[in-house]
ROLOMI-366870 format. One record per residue (C-alpha): residue in three letters; x, y, z; residue number from 1. Coordinates in Angstrom, 1 decimal. Example, Ala and Ser with C-alpha at 12.3 -4.5 7.8 and 13.67 -1.06 7.14 Angstrom:
BEGIN
{aa: ALA px: 12.3 py: -4.5 pz: 7.8 i: 1}
{aa: SER px: 13.7 py: -1.1 pz: 7.1 i: 2}
This chain:
BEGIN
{aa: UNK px: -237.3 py: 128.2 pz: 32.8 i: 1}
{aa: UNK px: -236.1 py: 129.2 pz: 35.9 i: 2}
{aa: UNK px: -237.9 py: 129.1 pz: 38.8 i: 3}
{aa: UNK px: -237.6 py: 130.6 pz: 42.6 i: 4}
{aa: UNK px: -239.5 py: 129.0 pz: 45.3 i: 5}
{aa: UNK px: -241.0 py: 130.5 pz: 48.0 i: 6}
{aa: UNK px: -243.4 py: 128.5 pz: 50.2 i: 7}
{aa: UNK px: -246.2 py: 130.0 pz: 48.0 i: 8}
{aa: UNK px: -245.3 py: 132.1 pz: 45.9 i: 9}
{aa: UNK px: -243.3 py: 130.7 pz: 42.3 i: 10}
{aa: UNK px: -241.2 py: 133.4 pz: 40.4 i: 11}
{aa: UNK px: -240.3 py: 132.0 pz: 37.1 i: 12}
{aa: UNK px: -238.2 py: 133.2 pz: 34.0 i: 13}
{aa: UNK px: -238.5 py: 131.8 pz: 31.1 i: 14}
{aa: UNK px: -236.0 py: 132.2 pz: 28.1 i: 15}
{aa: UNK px: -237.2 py: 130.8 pz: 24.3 i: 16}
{aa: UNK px: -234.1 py: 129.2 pz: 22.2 i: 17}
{aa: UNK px: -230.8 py: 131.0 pz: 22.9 i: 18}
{aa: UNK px: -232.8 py: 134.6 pz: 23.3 i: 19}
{aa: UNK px: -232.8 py: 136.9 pz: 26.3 i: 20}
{aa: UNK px: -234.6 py: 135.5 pz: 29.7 i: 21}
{aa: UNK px: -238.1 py: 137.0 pz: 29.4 i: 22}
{aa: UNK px: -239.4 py: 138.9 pz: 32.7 i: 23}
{aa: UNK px: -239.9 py: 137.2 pz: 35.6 i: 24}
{aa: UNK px: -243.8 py: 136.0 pz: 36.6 i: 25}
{aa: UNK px: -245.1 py: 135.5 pz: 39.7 i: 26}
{aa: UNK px: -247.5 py: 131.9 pz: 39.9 i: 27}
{aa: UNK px: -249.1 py: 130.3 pz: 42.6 i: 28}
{aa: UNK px: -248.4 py: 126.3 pz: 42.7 i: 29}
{aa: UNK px: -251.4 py: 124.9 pz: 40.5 i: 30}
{aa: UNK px: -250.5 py: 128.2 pz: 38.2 i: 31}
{aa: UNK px: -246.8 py: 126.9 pz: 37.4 i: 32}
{aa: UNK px: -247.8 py: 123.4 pz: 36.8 i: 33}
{aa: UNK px: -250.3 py: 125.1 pz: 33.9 i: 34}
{aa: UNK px: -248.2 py: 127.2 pz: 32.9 i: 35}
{aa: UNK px: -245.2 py: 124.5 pz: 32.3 i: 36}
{aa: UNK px: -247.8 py: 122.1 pz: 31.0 i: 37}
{aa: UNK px: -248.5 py: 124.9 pz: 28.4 i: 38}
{aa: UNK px: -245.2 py: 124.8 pz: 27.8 i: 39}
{aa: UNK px: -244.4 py: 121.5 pz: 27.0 i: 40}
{aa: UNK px: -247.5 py: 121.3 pz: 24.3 i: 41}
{aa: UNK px: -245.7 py: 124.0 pz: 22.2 i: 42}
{aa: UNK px: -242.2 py: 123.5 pz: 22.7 i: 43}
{aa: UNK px: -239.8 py: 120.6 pz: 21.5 i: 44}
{aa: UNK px: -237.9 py: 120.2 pz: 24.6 i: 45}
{aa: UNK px: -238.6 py: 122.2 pz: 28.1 i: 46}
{aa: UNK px: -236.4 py: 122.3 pz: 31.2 i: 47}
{aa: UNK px: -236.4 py: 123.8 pz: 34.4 i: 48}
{aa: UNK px: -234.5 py: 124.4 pz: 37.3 i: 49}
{aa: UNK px: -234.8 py: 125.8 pz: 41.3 i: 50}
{aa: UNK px: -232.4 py: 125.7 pz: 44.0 i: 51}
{aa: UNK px: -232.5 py: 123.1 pz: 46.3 i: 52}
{aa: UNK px: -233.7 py: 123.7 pz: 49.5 i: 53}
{aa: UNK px: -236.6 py: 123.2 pz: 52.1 i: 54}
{aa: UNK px: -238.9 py: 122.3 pz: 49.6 i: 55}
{aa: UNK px: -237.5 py: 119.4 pz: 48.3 i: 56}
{aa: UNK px: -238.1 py: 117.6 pz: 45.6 i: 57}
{aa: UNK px: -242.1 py: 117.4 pz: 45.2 i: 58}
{aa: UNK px: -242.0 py: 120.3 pz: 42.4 i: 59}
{aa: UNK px: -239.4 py: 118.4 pz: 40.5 i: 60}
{aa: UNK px: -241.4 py: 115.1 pz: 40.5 i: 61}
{aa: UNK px: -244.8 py: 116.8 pz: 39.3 i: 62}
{aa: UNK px: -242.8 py: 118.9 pz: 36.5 i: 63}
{aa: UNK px: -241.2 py: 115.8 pz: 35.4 i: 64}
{aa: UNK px: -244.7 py: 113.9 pz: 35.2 i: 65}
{aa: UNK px: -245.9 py: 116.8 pz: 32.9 i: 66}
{aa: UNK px: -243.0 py: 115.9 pz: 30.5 i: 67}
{aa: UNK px: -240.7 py: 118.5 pz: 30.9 i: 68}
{aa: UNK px: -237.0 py: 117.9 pz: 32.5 i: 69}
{aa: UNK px: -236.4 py: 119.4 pz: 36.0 i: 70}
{aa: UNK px: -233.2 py: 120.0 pz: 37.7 i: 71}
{aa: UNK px: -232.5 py: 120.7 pz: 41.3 i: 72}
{aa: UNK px: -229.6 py: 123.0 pz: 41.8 i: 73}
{aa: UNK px: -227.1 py: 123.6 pz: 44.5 i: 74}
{aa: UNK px: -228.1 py: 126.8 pz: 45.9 i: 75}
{aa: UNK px: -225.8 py: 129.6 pz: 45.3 i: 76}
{aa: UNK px: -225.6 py: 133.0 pz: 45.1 i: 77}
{aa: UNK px: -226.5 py: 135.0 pz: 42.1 i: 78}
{aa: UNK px: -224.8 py: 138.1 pz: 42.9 i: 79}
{aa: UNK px: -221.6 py: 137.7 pz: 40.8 i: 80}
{aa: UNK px: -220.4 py: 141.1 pz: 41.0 i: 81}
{aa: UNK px: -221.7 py: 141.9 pz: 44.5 i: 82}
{aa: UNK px: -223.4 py: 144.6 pz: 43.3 i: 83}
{aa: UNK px: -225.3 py: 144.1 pz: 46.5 i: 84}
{aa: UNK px: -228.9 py: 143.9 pz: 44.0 i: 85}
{aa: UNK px: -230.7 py: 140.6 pz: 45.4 i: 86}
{aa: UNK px: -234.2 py: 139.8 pz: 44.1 i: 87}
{aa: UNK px: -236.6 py: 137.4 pz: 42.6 i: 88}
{aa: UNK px: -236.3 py: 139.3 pz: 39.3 i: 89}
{aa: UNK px: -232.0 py: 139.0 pz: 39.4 i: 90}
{aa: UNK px: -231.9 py: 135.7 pz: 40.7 i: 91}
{aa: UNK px: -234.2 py: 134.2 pz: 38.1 i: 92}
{aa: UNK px: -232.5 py: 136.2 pz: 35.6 i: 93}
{aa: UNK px: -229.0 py: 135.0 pz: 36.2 i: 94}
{aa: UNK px: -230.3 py: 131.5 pz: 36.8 i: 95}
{aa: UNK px: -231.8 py: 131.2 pz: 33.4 i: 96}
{aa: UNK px: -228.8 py: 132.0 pz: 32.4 i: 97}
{aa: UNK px: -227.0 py: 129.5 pz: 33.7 i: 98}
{aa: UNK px: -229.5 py: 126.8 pz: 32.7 i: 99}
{aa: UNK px: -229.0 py: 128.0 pz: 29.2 i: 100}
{aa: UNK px: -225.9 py: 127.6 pz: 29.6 i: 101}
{aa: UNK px: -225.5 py: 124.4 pz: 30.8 i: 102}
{aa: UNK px: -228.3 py: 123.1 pz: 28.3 i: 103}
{aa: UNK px: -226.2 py: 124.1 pz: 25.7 i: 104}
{aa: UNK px: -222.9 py: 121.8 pz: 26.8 i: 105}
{aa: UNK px: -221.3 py: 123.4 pz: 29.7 i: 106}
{aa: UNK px: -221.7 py: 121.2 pz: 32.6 i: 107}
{aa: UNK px: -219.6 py: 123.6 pz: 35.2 i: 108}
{aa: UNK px: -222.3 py: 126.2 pz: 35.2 i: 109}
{aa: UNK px: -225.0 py: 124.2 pz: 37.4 i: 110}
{aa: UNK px: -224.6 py: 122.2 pz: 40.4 i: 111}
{aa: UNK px: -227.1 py: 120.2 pz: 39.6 i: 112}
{aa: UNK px: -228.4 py: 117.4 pz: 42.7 i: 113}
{aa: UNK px: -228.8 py: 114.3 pz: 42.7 i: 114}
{aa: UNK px: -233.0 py: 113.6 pz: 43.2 i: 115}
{aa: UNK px: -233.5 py: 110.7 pz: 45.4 i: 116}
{aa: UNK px: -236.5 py: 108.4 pz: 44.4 i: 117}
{aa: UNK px: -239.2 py: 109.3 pz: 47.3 i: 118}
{aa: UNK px: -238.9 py: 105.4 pz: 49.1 i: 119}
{aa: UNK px: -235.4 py: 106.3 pz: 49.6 i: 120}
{aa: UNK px: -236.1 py: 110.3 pz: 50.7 i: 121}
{aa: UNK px: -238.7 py: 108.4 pz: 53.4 i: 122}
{aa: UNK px: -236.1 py: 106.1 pz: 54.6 i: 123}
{aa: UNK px: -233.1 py: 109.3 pz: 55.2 i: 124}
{aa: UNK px: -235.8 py: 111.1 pz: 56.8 i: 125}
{aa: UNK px: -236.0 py: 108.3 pz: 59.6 i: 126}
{aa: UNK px: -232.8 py: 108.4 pz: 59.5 i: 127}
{aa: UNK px: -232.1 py: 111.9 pz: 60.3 i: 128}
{aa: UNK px: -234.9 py: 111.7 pz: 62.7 i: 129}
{aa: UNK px: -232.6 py: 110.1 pz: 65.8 i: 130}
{aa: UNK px: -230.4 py: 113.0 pz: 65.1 i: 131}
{aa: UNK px: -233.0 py: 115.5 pz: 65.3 i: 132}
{aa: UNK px: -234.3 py: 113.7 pz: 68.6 i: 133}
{aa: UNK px: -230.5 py: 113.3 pz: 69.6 i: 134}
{aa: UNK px: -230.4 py: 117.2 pz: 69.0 i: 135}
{aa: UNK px: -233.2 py: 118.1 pz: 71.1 i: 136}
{aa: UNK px: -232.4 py: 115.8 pz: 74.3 i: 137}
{aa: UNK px: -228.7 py: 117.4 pz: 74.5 i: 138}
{aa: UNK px: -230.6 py: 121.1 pz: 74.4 i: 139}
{aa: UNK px: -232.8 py: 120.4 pz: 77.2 i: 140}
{aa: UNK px: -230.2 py: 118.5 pz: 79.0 i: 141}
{aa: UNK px: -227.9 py: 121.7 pz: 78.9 i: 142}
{aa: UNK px: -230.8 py: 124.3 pz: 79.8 i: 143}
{aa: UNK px: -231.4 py: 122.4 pz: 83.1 i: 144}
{aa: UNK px: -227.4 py: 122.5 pz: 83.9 i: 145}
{aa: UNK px: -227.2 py: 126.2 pz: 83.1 i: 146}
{aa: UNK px: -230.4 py: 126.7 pz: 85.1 i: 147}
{aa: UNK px: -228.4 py: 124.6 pz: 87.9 i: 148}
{aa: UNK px: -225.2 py: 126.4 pz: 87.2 i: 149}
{aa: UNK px: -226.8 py: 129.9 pz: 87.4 i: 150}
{aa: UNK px: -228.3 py: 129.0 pz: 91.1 i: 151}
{aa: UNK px: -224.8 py: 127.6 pz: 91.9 i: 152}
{aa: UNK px: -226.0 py: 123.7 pz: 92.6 i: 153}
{aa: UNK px: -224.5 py: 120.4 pz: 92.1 i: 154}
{aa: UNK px: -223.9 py: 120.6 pz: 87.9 i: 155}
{aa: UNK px: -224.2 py: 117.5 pz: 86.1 i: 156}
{aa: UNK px: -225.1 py: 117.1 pz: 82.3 i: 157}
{aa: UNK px: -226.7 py: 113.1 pz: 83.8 i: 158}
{aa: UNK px: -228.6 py: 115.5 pz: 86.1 i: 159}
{aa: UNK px: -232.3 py: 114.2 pz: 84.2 i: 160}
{aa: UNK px: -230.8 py: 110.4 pz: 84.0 i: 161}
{aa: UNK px: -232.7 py: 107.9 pz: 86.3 i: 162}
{aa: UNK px: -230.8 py: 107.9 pz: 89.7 i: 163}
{aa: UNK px: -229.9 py: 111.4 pz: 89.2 i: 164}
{aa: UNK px: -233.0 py: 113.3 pz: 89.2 i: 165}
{aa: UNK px: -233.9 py: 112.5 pz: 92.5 i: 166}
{aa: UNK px: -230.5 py: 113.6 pz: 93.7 i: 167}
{aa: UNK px: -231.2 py: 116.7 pz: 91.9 i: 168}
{aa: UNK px: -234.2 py: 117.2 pz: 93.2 i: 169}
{aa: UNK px: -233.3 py: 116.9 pz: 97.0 i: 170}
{aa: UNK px: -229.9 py: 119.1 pz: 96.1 i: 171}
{aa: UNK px: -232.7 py: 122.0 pz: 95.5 i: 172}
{aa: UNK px: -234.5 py: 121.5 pz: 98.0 i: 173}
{aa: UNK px: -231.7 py: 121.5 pz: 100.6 i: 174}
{aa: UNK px: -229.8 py: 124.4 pz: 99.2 i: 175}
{aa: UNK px: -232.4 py: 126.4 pz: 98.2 i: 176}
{aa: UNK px: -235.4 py: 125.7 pz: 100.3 i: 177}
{aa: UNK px: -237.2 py: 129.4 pz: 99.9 i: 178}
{aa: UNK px: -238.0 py: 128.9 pz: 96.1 i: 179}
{aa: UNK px: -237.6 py: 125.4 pz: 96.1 i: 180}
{aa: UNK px: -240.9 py: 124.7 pz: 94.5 i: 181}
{aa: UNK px: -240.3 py: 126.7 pz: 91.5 i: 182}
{aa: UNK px: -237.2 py: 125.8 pz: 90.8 i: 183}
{aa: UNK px: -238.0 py: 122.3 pz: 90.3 i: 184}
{aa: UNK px: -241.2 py: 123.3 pz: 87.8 i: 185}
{aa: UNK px: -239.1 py: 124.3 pz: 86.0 i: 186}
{aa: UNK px: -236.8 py: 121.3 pz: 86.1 i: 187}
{aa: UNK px: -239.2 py: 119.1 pz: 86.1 i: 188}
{aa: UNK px: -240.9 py: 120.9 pz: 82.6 i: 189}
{aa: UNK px: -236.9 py: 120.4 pz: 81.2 i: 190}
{aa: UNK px: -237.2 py: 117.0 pz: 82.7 i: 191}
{aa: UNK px: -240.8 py: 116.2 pz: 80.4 i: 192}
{aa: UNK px: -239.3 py: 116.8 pz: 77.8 i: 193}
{aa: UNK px: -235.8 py: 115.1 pz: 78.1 i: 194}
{aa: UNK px: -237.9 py: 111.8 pz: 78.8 i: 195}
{aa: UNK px: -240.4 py: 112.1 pz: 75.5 i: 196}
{aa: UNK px: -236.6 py: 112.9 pz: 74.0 i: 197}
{aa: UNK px: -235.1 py: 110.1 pz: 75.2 i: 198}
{aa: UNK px: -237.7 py: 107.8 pz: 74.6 i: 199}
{aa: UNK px: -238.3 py: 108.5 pz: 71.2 i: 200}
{aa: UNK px: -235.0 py: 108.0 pz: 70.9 i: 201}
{aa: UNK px: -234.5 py: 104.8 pz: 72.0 i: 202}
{aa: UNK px: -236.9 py: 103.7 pz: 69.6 i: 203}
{aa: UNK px: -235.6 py: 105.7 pz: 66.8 i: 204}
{aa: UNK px: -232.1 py: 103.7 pz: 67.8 i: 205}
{aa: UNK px: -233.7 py: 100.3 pz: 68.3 i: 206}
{aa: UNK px: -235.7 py: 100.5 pz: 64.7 i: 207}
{aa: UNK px: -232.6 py: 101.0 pz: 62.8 i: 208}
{aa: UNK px: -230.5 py: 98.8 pz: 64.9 i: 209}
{aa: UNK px: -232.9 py: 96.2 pz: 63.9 i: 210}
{aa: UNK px: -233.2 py: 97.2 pz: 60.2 i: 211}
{aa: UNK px: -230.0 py: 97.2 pz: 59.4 i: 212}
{aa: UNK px: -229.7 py: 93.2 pz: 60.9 i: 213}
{aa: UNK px: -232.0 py: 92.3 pz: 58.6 i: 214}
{aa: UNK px: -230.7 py: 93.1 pz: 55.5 i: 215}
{aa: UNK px: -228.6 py: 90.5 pz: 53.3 i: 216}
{aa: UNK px: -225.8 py: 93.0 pz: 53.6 i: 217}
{aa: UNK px: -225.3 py: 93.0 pz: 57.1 i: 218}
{aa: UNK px: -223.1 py: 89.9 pz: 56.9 i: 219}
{aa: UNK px: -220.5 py: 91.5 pz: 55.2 i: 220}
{aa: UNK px: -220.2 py: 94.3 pz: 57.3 i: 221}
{aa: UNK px: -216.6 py: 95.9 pz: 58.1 i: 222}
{aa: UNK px: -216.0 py: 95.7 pz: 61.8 i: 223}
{aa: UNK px: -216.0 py: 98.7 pz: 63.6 i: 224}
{aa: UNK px: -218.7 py: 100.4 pz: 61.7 i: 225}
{aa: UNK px: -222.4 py: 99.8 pz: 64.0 i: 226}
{aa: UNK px: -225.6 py: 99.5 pz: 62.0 i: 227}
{aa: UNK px: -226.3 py: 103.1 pz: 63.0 i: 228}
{aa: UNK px: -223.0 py: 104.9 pz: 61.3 i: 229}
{aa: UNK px: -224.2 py: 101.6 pz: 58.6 i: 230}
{aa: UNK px: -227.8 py: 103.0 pz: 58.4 i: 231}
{aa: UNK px: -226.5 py: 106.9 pz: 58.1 i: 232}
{aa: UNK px: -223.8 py: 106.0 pz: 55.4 i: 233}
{aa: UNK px: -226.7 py: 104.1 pz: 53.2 i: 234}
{aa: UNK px: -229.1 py: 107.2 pz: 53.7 i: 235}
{aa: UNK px: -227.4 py: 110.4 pz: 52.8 i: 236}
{aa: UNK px: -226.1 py: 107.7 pz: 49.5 i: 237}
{aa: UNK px: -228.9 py: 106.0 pz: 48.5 i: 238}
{aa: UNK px: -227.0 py: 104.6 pz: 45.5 i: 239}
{aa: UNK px: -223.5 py: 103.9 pz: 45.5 i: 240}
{aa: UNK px: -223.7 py: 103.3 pz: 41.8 i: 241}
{aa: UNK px: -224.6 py: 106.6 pz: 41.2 i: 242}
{aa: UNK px: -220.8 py: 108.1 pz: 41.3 i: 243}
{aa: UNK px: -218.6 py: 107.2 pz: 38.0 i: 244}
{aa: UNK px: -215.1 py: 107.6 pz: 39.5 i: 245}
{aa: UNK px: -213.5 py: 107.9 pz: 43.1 i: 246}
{aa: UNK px: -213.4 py: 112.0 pz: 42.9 i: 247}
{aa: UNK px: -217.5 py: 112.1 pz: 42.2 i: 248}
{aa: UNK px: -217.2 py: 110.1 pz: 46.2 i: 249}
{aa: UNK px: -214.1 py: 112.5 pz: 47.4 i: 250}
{aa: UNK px: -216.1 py: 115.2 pz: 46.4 i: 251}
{aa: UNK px: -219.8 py: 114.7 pz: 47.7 i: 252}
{aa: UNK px: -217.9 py: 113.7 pz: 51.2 i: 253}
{aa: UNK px: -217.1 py: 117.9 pz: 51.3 i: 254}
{aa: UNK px: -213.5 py: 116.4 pz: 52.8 i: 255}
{aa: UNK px: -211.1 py: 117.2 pz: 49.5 i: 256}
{aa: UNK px: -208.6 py: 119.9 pz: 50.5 i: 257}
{aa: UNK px: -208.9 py: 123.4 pz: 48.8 i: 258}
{aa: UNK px: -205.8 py: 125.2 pz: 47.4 i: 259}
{aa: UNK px: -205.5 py: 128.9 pz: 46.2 i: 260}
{aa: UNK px: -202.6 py: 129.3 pz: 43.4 i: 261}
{aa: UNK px: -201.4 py: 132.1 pz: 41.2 i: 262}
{aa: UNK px: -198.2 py: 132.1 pz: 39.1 i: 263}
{aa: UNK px: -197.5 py: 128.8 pz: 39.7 i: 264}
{aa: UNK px: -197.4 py: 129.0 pz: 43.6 i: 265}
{aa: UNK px: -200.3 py: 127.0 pz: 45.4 i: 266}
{aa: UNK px: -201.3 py: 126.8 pz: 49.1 i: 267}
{aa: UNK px: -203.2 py: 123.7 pz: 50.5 i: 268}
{aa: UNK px: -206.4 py: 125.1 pz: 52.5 i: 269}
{aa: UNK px: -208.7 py: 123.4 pz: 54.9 i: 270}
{aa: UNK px: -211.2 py: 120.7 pz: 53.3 i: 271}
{aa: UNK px: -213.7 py: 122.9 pz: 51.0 i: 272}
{aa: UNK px: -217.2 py: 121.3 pz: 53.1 i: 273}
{aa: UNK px: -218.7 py: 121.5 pz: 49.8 i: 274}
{aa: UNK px: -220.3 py: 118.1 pz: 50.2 i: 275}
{aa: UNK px: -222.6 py: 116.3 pz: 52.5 i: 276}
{aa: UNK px: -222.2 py: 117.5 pz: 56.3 i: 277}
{aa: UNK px: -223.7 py: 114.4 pz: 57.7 i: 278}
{aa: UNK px: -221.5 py: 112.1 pz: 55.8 i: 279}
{aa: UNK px: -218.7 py: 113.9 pz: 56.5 i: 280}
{aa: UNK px: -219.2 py: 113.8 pz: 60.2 i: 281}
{aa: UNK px: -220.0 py: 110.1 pz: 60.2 i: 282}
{aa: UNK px: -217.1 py: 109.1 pz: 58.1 i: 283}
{aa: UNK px: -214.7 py: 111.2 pz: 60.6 i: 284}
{aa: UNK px: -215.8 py: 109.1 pz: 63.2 i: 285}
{aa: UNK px: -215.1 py: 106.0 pz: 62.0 i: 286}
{aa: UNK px: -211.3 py: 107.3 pz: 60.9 i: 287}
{aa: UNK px: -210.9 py: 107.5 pz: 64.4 i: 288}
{aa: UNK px: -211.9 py: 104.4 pz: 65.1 i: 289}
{aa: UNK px: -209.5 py: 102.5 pz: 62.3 i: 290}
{aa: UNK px: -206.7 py: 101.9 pz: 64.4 i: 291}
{aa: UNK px: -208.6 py: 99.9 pz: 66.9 i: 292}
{aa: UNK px: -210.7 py: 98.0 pz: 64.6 i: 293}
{aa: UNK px: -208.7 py: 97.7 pz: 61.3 i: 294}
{aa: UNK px: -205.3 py: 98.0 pz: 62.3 i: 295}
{aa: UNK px: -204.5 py: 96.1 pz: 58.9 i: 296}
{aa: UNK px: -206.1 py: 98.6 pz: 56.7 i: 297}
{aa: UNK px: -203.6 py: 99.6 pz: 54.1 i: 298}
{aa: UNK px: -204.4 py: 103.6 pz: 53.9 i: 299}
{aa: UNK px: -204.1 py: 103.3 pz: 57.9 i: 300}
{aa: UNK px: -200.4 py: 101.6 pz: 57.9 i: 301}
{aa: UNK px: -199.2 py: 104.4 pz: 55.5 i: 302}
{aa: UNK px: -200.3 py: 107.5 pz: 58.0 i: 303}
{aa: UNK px: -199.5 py: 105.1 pz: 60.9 i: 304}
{aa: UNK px: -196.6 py: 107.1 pz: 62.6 i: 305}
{aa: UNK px: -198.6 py: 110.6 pz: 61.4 i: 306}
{aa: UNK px: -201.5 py: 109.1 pz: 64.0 i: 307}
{aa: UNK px: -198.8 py: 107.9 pz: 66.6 i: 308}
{aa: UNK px: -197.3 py: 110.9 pz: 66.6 i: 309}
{aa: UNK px: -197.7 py: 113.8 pz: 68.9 i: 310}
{aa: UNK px: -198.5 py: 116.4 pz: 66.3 i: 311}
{aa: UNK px: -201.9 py: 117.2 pz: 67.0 i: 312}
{aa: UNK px: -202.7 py: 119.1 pz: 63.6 i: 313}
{aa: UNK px: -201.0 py: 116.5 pz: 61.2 i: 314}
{aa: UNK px: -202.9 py: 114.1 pz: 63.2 i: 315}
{aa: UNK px: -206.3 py: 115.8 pz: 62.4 i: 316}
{aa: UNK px: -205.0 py: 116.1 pz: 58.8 i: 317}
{aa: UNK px: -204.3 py: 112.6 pz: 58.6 i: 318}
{aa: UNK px: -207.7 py: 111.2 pz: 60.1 i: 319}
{aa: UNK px: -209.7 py: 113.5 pz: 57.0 i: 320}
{aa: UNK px: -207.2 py: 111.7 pz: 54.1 i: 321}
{aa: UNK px: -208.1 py: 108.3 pz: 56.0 i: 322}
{aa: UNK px: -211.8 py: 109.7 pz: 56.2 i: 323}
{aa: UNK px: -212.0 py: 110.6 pz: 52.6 i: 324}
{aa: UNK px: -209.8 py: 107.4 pz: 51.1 i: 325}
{aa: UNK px: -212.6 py: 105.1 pz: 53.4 i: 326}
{aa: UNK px: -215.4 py: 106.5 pz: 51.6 i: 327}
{aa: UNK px: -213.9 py: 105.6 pz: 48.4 i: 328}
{aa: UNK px: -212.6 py: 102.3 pz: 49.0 i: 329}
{aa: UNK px: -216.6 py: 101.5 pz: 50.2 i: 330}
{aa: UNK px: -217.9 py: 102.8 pz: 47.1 i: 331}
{aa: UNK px: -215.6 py: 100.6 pz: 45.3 i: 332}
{aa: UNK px: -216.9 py: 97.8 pz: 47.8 i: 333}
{aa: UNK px: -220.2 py: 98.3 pz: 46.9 i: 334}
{aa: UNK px: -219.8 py: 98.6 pz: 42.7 i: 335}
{aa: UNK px: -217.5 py: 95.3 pz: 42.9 i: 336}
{aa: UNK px: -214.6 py: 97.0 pz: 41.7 i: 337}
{aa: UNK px: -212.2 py: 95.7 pz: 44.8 i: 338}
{aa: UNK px: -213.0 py: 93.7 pz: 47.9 i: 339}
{aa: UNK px: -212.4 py: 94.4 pz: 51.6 i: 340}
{aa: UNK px: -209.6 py: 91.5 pz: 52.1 i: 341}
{aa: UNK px: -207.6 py: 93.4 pz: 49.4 i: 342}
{aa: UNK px: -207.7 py: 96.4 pz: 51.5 i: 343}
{aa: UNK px: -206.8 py: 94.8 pz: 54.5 i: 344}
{aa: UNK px: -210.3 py: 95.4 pz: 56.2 i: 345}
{aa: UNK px: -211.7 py: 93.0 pz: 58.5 i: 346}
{aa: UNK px: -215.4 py: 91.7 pz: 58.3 i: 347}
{aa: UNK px: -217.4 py: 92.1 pz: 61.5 i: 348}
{aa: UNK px: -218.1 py: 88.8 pz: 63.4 i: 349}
C-alpha cells in the first residue's frame, strides 16, 4: 500500500500479490488506520510506504503497532518521463510500484529512511532547536542593519548587542531628529525580538553544553570538536551502529563526489548533497579546524601541502575528502573497529 500524506487528507493505493495497483482512496487519519487494520486481518503479510517529510514518523509507529510493516521513503519525484502529469492518483500509482518492487528483492527501487525511536527524535529536535533560534537572531539582526543602511546611519550587524544599542539609539536621534521616534519603534520592536532570540539561545547553548559533560563519553572526546558540533553529530546519527560499512557513512554525509560517464570516459562532479545537510555542514567545519587541533591526523598529513597551498579550489576539495574520511574514521571509533591513537587523533584534555 502506498500512501500520500497530506496534513489531512491520506491517498492510498493498494496493490494485492503481484497484480496491478488498485485506484487510489482518499481516507481521513482514523479511516487509514481501519482500513490497514482490515488489512492485516485478511492478508499474510502487509506493507506500506509514504515519503518522508513534515509529518514525520507518527504514521509509521501506529501502522507498525497494527502489525503491518511501514517504510518511510526518501521523497522523490514520480514523474519519470516528465510527462509533466503530477497527482495523488500518479504518485501513488508509481509508488506502489516501486514498493512492489522492492518487496519483491530489489533494494535500489526505494530510499527507504532510517526511523529514529521517538526518545532519540525528542533529543535532535532540541538539538535543532539552537539552530532554529540561531536562525531567527541573525534575521532580525540583519532587518535592523538594512533598516539602518536604508536611512544611511552608522551600520553595524552588533548594532542590538549591549553597549551598542544605546549608541544606536543616540546615532538616530542625532542624525535624524524629525522621525526619530519612529525609527527607533521600529528598532526597538527588532531589538524585542533579538533579546527573547538571544536569550533562548543562550539557554539552548548552555543545556547542551552541559549535557554533553555529563555523559561517560565525554572523556574520550577528540580535541577540537566542542560539545555543541559533539551534540549535533550524536543527533542527526542517533546510532552509529546502524551503518554496515564506511560507504553507508560516506554516503548519508551527502559529501561523496558524483561523476557522469559514457563510453568509458567519466567526469568527477561536485559532492551529490544527497545526504544529511546538517551533518554535512558540521563535519565541514571541523575539517577546517584539523590542522590546528590534530595536526597528527593521518588523512590530514596526506592533503597537507593541497591545504598549504595557494589553490583555493583544491583546497576546498581537499577539506570535503578530510570531511568525509572524519566521518568514517568516527563511526569506526564508535563500532570499536579502530581507535583514535591509530589515527593519529588527539584526545581532548
Amino acid at each position: 500500500m502506498a500512501i500520500d500524506v497530506h496534513s489531512k487528507l491520506f491517498v492510498a493505493s493498494r496493490q494485492l500479490d503481484n497484480a496491478a495497483p488498485q485506484p487510489p482512496q482518499k481516507f481521513s487519519r482514523e479511516q487509514l488506520l481501519k482500513f490497514i487494520a482490515r488489512q492485516v486481518g485478511m492478508a499474510g503479510r502487509v506493507v506500506c510506504c509514504y515519503e518522508a517529510g513534515c509529518f514525520g514518523y507518527g504514521l509509521q509507529r501506529q501502522i507498525t503497532a497494527l502489525g503491518a510493516q511501514c517504510l518511510v521513503i526518501a521523497p522523490q519525484d514520480w514523474d519519470e518521463r516528465h510527462k509533466k502529469v503530477n497527482t495523488d492518483r500518479t504518485d501513488t500509482h508509481a509508488m506502489a510500484l516501486r514498493l512492489d518492487r522492492y518487496v519483491a528483492g530489489n533494494s535500489k527501487a526505494l530510499a527507504v529512511v532510517r526511523v529514529p525511536d521517538e526518545a532519540q527524535e525528542v533529543q535532535r529536535s532540541r538539538v535543532r532547536q539552537r539552530d532554529q533560534f540561531l536562525k531567527d537572531r541573525n534575521v532580525w539582526a540583519n532587518r535592523g542593519k538594512s533598516l539602518l543602511t536604508q536611512y544611511g546611519l552608522p551600520a553595524s550587524w552588533s548594532w542590538w548587542k549591549p553597549g551598542h544599542w544605546e549608541q544606536t539609539q543616540k546615532a538616530v536621534r542625532e542624525q535624524k531628529p524629525q522621525h526619530a521616534q519612529l525609527l527607533l519603534q521600529i528598532l526597538k520592536d527588532f531589538h524585542d525580538m533579538l533579546m527573547a532570540a538571544w536569550e533562548k539561545l543562550a539557554a539552548l547553548t548552555a543545556e547542551q553544553e552541559n549535557r554533553q559533560k555529563q555523559k561517560k563519553e565525554h572523556a574520550k572526546r577528540l580535541k577540537g570538536i566542542g560539545e555543541l558540533s559533539l551534540a549535533k553529530i550524536e543527533a542527526e546519527i542517533g546510532d552509529w551502529k546502524r551503518f554496515a560499512n564506511r560507504r553507508q557513512v560516506a554516503s548519508y554525509t551527502g559529501l561523496c563526489p558524483g561523476v557522469s560517464g559514457t563510453g568509458g570516459k567519466f567526469t568527477n562532479l561536485s559532492i551529490n548533497r544527497c545526504g544529511n545537510r546538517r551533518l554535512r555542514s558540521v563535519l565541514v567545519e571541523l575539517a577546517w579546524l584539523l590542522p590546528r587541533y590534530q595536526p597528527q591526523y593521518l588523512p590530514l598529513l596526506q592533503w597537507k601541502k593541497v591545504l598549504e597551498g595557494t589553490n583555493r579550489s583544491a583546497r576546498k576539495k581537499a577539506i570535503v575528502a578530510l570531511a568525509r574520511r572524519l566521518a568514517v574514521d568516527l563511526w569506526r571509533i564508535h563500532t570499536g573497529q579502530c581507535t583514535a591513537q591509530k589515527l593519529g587523533l588527539r584526545l581532548a584534555a
